[in-house]
C-alpha positions in Angstrom: -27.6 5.2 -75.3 -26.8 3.9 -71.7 -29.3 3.6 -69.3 -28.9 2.4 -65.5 -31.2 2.8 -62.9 -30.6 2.1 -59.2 -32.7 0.2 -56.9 -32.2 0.8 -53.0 -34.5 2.3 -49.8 -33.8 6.0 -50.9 -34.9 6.1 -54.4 -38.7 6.5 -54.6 -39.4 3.0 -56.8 -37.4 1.0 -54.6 -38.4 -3.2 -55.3 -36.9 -5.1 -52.3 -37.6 -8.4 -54.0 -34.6 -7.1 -56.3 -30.7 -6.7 -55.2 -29.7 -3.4 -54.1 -27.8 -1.5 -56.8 -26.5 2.2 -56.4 -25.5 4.7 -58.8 -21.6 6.3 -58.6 -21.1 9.5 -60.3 -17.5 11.2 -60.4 -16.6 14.5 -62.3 -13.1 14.2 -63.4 -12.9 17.0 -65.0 -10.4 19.6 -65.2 -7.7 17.4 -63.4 -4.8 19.8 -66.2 -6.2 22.5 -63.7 -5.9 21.0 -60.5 -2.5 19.4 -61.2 -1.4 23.3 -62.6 -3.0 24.9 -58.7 0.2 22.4 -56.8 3.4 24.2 -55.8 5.9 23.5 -58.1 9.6 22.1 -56.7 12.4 24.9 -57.3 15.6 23.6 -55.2 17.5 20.8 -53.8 17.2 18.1 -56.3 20.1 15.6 -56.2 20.6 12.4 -57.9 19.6 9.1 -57.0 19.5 5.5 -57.8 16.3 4.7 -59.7 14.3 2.1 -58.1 10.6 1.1 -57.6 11.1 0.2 -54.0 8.9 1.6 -51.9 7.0 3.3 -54.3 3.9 2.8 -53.0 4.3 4.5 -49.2 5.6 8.1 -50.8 2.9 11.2 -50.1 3.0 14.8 -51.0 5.1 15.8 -48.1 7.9 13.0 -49.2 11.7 13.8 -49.3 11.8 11.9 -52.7 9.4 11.9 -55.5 
């Protein structure tokens, strides 16, 4: 079993004599659904050349992707 416990000013056992630690908890669940609640694309595809340039500045709103 997995066991962590945090120590900073807000929780109620805090030690300062100890580092700070916090606690990070993400629900990453139903991402199928979220992904399926997008707008789908429907027109105006056209071919291009493949390349990884500039991969990393598209957005949702880009006019390739």
């Amino acid at each position: 079993m997995r066991y962590a416990k945090p120590n900073n000013d807000k929780t109620p056992d805090f030690n300062p004599s100890d580092p700070k630690s916090w606690l990070v908890y993400q629900d990453c669940n139903n991402l199928y659904g979220w992904a399926m609640s997008r707008f789908m694309l429907y027109g105006d595809f056209k071919w291009v050349k493949p390349s990884l340039d500039g991969l990393n500045v598209l957005t949702d709103n880009s006019e390739i992707g």
